[in-house]
C-alpha positions, 0 to 999 in steps of 0.5 A: 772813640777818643777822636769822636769825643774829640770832635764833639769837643770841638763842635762844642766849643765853636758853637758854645760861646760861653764855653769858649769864653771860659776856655779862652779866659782860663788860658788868658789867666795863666798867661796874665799871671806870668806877666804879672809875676815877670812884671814884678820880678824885673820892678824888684831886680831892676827898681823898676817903676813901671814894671812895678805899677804895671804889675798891679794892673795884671795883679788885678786882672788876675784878681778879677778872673779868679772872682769870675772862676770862683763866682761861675762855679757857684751859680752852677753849684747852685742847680738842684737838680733834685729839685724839678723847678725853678730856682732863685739866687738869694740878694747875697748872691746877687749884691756878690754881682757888684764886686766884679764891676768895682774892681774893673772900675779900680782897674781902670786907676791903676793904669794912670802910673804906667801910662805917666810913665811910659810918656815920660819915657820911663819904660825900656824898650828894645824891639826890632822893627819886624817885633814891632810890626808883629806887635801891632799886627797882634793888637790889631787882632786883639782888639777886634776880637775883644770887640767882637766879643764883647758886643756878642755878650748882648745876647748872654745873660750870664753876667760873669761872661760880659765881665770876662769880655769886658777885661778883654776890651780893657786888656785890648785898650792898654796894649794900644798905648804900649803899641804906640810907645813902643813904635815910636821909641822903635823908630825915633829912639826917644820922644821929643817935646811935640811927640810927648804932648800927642802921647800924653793926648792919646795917653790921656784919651784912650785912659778916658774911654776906658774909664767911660767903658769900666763905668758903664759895667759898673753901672750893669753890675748895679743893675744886674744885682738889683734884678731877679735871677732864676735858674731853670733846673730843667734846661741841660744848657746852664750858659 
């Protein structure tokens, strides 16, 4: 019996994509938040700047993820299923769509710190050059998943699973400019006066498009709040 609760879980989860994004999202939650609070810890022990500001940025995506929690255990409270007709989501509810997009906009200015910081060769780094290899093979991976992610939220309507998607593609976008500074301090030990300028280039690039990005979901989080959102009480799949 458990095995085949098991496998229906499992056929569940690969062929329900809003499932696997909360399962997957809950996961990354608890993982952020270690890295915020180890983040923190070692900005205090050690007067760390850029652990410090980096730790805002993870406080903030674990901000945003329990907002998302929060908000999706709501909208499945919000199901009367007493009630054999469809049900509408009051304005209040629907302005509470603006506060995920704002704060992803806000993500995205905490990251000037840790970015001026890491050009200027303010974060420490002591990889071996096989971790830094598996280090970019996982960015590698983590972007393409994020990306896959994100643009199969085209088809959900449930706007709580584009913002988790969209942290993905941020989340993703970061750890490319930790990659290259990690890389290059590897390799050379220290960043010289023409690799400083490209870092700051790249640094400055990659800051833009996600800028752009977080733009554009507040710009859907305006949108989304403005629209008429019903809830058919009699679909059994609330995604």
């Amino acid at each position: 019996m458990k095995k085949k609760r098991l496998l229906r879980f499992i056929i569940n989860l690969k062929n329900n994509f809003a499932l696997h994004t909360y399962i997957t999202s809950a996961f990354s939650f608890f993982i952020t938040l270690i890295f915020c609070c180890y983040n923190l810890f070692l900005g205090i022990a050690y007067n760390s700047d850029w652990n410090i500001s980096i730790s805002v940025y993870y406080f903030l995506i674990v901000a945003i993820r329990i907002y998302v929690g929060i908000s999706e255990l709501n909208r499945r409270r919000s199901y009367d299923v007493s009630v054999n007709k469809t049900t509408s989501v009051s304005p209040r509810q629907r302005r509470l769509f603006l506060i995920p997009g704002f704060l992803l906009f806000i993500l995205d200015f905490t990251l000037i710190v840790p970015i001026f910081l890491m050009v200027t060769q303010k974060k420490a780094v002591n990889y071996s050059m096989i971790a830094a290899i598996t280090i970019a093979a996982y960015t590698v991976y983590k972007i393409t998943a994020s990306i896959i992610g994100y643009v199969k939220t085209k088809n959900i309507k449930n706007f709580n699973i584009t913002i988790l998607k969209s942290i993905n593609v941020v989340d993703a976008l970061v750890s490319v400019l930790s990659l290259q500074y990690a890389l290059i301090m590897t390799v050379d030990g220290n960043i010289n006066d023409n690799m400083r300028t490209l870092c700051g280039i790249t640094g400055f690039a990659i800051w833009a498009i996600i800028l752009i990005f977080c733009s554009g979901t507040l710009i859907k989080s305006v949108r989304e709040c403005k629209k008429d959102h019903y809830f058919n009480v009699n679909k059994t799949n609330k995604y």
